[in-house]
C-alpha positions in Angstrom: -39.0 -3.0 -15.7 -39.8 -5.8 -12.9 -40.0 -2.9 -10.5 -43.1 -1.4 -12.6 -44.5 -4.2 -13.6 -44.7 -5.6 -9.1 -45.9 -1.5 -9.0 -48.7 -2.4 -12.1 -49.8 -5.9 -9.9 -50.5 -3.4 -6.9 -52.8 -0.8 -8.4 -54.2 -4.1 -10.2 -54.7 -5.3 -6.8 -56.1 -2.3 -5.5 -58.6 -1.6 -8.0 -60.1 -5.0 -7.8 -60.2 -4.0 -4.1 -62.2 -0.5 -4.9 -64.9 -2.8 -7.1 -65.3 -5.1 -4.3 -65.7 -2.4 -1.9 -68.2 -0.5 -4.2 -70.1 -3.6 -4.8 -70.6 -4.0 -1.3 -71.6 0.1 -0.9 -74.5 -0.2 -3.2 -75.6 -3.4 -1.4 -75.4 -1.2 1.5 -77.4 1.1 0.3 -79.9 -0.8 -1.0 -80.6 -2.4 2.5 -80.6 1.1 3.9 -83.2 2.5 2.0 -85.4 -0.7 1.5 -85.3 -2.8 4.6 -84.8 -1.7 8.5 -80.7 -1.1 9.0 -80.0 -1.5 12.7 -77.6 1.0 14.4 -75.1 -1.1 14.6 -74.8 -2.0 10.9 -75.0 1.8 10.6 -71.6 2.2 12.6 -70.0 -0.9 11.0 -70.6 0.7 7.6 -69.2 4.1 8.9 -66.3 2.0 9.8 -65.6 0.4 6.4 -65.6 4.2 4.8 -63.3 5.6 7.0 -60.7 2.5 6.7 -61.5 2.7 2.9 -60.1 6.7 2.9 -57.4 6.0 5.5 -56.4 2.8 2.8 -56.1 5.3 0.0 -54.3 8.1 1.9 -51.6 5.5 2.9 -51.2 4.2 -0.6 -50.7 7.6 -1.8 -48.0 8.4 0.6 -46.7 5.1 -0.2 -46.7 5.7 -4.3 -45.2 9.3 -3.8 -42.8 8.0 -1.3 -41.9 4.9 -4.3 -41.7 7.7 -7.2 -39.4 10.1 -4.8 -36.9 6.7 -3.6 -36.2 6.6 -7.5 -35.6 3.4 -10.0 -32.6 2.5 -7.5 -34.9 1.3 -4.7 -38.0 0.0 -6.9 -36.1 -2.4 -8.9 -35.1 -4.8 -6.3 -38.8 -4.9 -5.6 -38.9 -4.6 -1.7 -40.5 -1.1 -1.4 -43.1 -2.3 -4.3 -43.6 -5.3 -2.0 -44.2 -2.8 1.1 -46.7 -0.8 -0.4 -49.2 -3.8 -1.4 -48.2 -5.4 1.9 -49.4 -1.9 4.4 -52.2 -1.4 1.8 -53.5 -4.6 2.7 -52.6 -4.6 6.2 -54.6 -1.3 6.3 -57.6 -2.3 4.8 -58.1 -4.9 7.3 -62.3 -6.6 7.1 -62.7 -3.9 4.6 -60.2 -3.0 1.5 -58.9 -6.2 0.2 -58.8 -7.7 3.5 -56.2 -10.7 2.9 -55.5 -10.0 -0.6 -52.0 -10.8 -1.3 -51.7 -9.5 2.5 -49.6 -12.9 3.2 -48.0 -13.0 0.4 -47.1 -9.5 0.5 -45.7 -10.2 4.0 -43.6 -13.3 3.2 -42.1 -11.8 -0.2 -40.8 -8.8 1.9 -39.2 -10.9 4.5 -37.3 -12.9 1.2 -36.5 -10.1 -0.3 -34.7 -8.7 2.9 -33.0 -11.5 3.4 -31.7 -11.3 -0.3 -30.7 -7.5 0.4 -28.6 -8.6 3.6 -26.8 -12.1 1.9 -25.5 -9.7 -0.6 -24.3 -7.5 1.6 -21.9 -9.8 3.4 -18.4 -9.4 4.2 -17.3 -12.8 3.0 -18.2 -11.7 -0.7 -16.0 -8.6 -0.7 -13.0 -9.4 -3.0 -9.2 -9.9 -0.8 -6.8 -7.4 -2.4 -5.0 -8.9 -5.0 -1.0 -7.5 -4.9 -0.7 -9.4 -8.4 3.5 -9.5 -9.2 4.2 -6.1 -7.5 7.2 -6.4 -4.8 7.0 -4.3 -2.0 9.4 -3.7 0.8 10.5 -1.4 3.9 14.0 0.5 3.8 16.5 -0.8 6.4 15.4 -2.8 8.8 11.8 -4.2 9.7 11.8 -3.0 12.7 13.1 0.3 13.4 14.1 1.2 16.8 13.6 5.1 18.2 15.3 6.1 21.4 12.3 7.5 23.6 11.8 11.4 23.1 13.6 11.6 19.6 11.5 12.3 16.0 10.6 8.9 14.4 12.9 9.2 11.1 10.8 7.9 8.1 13.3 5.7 5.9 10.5 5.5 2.9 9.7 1.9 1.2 10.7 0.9 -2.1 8.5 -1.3 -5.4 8.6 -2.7 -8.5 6.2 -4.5 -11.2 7.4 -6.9 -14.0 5.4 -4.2 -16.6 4.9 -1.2 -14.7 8.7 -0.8 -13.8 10.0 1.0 -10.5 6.5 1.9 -8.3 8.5 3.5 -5.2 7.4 7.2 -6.2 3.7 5.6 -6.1 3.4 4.5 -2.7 1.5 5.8 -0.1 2.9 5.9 3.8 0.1 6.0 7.0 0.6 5.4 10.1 2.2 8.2 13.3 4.3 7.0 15.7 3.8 8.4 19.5 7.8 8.4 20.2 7.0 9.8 23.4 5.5 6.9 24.6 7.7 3.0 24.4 5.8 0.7 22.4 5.7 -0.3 19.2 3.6 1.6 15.9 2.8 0.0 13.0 3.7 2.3 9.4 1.6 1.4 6.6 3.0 1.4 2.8 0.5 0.6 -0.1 1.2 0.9 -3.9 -1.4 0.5 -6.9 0.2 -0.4 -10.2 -1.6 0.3 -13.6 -3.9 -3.1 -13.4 -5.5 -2.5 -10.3 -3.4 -4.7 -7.9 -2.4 -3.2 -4.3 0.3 -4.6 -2.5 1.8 -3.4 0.9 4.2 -3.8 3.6 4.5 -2.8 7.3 7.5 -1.3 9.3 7.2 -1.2 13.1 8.4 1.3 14.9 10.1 0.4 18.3 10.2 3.1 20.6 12.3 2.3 23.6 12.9 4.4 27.1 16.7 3.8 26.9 19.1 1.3 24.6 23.0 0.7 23.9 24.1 3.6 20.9 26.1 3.7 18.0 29.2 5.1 18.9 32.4 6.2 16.7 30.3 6.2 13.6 28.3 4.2 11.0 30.3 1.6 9.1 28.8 1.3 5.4 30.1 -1.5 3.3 30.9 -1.6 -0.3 30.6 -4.8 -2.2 30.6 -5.2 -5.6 30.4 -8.9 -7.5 28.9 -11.7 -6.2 30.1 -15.4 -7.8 29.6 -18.9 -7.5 32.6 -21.2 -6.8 31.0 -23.7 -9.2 30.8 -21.1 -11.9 33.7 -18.4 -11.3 34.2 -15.8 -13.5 37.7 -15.7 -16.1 39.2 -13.2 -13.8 39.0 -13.0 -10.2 40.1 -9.9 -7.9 39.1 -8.5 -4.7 35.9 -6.8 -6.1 34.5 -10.7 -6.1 33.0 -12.3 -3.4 32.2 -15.7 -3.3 28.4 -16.6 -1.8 29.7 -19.1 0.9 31.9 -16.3 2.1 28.5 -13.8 2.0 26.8 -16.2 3.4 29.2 -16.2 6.3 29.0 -12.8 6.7 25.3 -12.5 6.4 24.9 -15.2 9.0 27.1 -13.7 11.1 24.7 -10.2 10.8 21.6 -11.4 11.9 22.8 -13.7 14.8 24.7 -11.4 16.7 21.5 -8.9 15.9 22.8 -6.2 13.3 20.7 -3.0 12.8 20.7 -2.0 9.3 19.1 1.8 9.1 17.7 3.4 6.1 19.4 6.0 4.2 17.1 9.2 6.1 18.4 7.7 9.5 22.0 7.5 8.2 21.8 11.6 7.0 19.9 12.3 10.7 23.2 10.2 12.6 25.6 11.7 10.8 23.9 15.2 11.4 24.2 14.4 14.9 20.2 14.8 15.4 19.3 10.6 15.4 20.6 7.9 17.8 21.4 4.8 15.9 21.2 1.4 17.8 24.7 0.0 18.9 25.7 -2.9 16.3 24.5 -0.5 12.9 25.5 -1.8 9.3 24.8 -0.8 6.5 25.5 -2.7 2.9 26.0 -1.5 -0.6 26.8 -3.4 -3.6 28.3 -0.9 -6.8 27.8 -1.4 -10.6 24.5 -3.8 -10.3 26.3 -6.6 -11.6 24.0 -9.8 -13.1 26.1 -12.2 -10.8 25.4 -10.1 -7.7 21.4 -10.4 -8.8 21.5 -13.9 -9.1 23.9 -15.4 -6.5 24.0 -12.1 -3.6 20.5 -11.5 -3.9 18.7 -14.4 -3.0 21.5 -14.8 0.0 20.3 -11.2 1.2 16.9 -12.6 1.3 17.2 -15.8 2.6 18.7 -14.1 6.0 16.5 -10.8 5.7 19.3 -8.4 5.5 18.5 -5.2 3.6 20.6 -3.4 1.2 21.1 -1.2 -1.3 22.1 -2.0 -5.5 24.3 1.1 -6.4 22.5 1.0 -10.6 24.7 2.1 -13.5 21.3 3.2 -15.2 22.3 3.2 -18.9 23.6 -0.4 -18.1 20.9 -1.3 -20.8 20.1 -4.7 -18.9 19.7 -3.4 -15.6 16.2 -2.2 -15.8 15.2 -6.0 -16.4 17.9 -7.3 -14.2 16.0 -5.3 -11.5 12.7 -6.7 -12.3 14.0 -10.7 -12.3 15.1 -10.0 -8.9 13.2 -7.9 -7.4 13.1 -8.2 -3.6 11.7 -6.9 -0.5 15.3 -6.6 1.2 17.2 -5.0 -1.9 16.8 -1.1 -2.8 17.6 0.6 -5.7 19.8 3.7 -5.8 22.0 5.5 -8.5 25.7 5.1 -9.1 24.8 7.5 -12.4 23.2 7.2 -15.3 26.3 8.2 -18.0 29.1 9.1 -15.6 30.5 5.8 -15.1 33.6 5.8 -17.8 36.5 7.4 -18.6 36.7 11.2 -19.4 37.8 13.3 -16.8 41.3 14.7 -14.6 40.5 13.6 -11.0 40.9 10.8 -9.0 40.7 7.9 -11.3 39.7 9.6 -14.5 36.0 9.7 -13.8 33.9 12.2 -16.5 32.2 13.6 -13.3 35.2 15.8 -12.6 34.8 17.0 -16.8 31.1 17.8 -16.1 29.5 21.3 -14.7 27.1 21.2 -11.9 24.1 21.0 -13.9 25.3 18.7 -16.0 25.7 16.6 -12.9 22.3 17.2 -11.9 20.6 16.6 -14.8 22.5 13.0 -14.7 21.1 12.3 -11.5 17.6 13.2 -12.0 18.0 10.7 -15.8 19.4 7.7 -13.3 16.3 8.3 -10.9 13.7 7.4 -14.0 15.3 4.3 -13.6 15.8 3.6 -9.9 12.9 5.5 -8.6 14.9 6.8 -5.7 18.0 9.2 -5.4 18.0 8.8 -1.4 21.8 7.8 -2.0 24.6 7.9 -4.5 27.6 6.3 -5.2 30.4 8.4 -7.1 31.7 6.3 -10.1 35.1 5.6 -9.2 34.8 7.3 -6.0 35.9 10.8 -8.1 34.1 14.0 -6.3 34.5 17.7 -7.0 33.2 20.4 -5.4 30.6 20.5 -8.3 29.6 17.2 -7.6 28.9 17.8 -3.9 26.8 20.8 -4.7 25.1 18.8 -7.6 24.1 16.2 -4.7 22.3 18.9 -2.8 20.6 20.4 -5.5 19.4 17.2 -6.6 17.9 16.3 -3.0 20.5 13.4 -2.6 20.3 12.8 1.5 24.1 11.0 1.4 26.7 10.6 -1.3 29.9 8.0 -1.0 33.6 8.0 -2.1 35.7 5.0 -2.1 37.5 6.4 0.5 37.8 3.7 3.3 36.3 4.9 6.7 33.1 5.1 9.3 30.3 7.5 8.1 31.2 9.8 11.9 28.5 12.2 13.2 29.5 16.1 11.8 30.9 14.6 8.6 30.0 15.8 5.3 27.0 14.1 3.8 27.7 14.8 0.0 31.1 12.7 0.6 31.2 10.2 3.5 33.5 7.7 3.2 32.3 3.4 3.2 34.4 0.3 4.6 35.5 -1.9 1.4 35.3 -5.6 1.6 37.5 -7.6 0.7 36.3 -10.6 -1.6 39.1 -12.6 -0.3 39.4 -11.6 3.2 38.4 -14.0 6.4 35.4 -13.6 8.5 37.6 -12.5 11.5 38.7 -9.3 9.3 35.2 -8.6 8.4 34.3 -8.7 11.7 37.1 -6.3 12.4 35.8 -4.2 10.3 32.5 -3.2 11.7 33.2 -3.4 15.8 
């Protein structure tokens, strides 16, 4: 409506203009036909009707032009402004000569400076990531030997409400790995309120670098416990945090690389190169004391890991939101196949249960996790269903309990992972990963 109405106060304008310029035409022509008219008066006349007509072909092409730029344009009232002001401008001595002309003028030069504040960068909203927690697989910083294919190890997320985001999240970014330097990958996740949250992985690629050699040593932890606070029974499954701390410490001085779970299936099929001092770290069962004492250790040094879920547990999918983090993924150890029931190994049901079966169970724990990238066997019991069930679920690397290195050419539905001890000393961790 203000658009029509500035519109309304230019025709209003310009027919006031057409009476002033008709009352001076019969003036003219009464001087014309009853007194002497000099040529020039004659030519200045002439003058005035042709700037008249070229006034009102200008405001039609100005009014069509208004009508054709739609609503959109004439409500912010700078193309109304326009119009009156090149009306007037073209009228000069004759049509409306300085009617509204200045005005006209200075209006337009507000109005553009209106147009341009609001379209400043400063007002643009910053992206708000609102509770969502984001972070990269393995470490930050992942290191390609010159020549090889960059290995994407994938990002994991969770909300509070939304629940496990990691399927949402978008990856950009290409690393050149024939050429050293270092690429940025881009992962971004919406959740269902609107907030976007993101983290970056850089990608290292290097002309030349000490391997990995004899294998990949995976650890399996599984309770975390403080001394102040120790559980009624203690065994070697427990670790207190001064002695993870220890052993955490000991990680990131001496410069650990900690790949993600695709890098681990392209090492052990002999088609990746794995920096020399490689580690990887599981924890099994997705106990609340490894939550609330191991995680925020894991976080405090920036070491990665990976929570082997029992997703039926029915307070994990809450124990995973309290403590969320960007260092700790979330894989399966099963939904239902963690108890009693079966003839192998320790008794597992897994050995009981048919290949689909097995499948089906994997694909119910991954609504939980959001990722089946790994698996743990409960109890460490596999069959030869279970390791086809792994590849028909697209699990990239399964794990016994079977002490050992991960070696290039093993079997990636049963690799084998290096137990620690919850009582052992530094010196025998230490052992146990050089």
């Amino acid at each position: 409506m203000a658009g029509s109405h500035r519109t309304a106060s230019g025709q209003a304008t310009h027919e006031a203009g057409s009476r002033r310029a008709t009352h001076g035409a019969e003036a003219g022509r009464g001087r014309r036909f009853g007194t002497h008219v000099s040529e020039g008066s004659r030519r200045m006349l002439a003058l005035r009707r042709a700037r008249r007509v070229a006034a009102g072909v200008v405001a039609a092409i100005a009014l069509v032009a208004l009508v054709l730029a739609g609503v959109n344009m004439a409500s912010d009232g700078v193309l109304a402004r326009r119009v009156v002001g090149a009306w007037a401008s073209v009228g000069g001595a004759g049509v409306g000569a300085g009617v509204g002309a200045g005005n006209a003028t200075a209006e337009t030069d507000a109005a553009d400076q209106t147009s341009h504040a609001v379209l400043k960068r400063g007002t643009v909203p910053a992206v708000d990531p609102g509770d969502i927690v984001i972070g990269v697989n393995g470490s930050e910083t992942t290191i390609v030997l010159r020549g090889e294919t960059y290995v994407e190890g994938g990002a994991h997320a969770i909300e509070p409400s939304d629940g496990v985001l990691t399927d949402r999240i978008e990856i950009s970014g290409a690393p050149d790995t024939s050429t050293p330097g270092d690429y940025p990958v881009r992962y971004t996740v919406r959740d269902s309120h609107g907030h976007v949250a993101s983290a970056t992985r850089t990608v290292r690629v290097v002309d030349s670098m000490d391997t990995q050699q004899g294998g990949l040593p995976v650890l399996m932890y599984h309770y975390v416990y403080d001394p102040a606070n120790p559980p009624d029974t203690l065994n070697s499954n427990y670790i207190a945090a001064p002695a993870l701390e220890e052993q955490l410490r000991y990680l990131t001085e001496h410069g650990f690389y900690h790949p993600s779970w695709p890098e681990v299936r392209a090492f052990v099929e002999g088609t990746h190169s794995l920096p020399a001092r490689s580690v990887v770290l599981t924890f099994d069962d997705g106990e609340p004391g490894f939550f609330s004492v191991g995680g925020p250790l894991l976080a405090k040094y920036r070491v990665p890991a990976t929570s082997f879920v029992i997703a039926n547990d029915g307070g994990a999918p809450q124990r995973m939101k309290d403590y969320a983090s960007p260092y700790l993924e979330y894989e399966s150890h099963s939904y239902d196949m963690h108890r009693a029931g079966g003839t192998v190994g320790h008794g597992g049901r897994i050995s009981a249960m048919t290949r689909q079966e097995i499948v089906d169970d994997l694909n119910r724990s991954k609504s939980v996790t959001g990722s089946l990238q790994a698996f743990a066997y409960p109890f460490g019991d596999v069959t030869a269903d279970a390791q086809g069930a792994m590849d028909d679920a697209g699990v990239l690397v399964a794990f016994t309990t079977q002490y050992g290195w991960a070696e290039v050419g093993g079997d990636p539905t049963k690799l084998p992972r290096v137990r620690v001890q919850g009582d052992g000393s530094l010196d025998q961790f230490v052992a146990s990963i050089q």
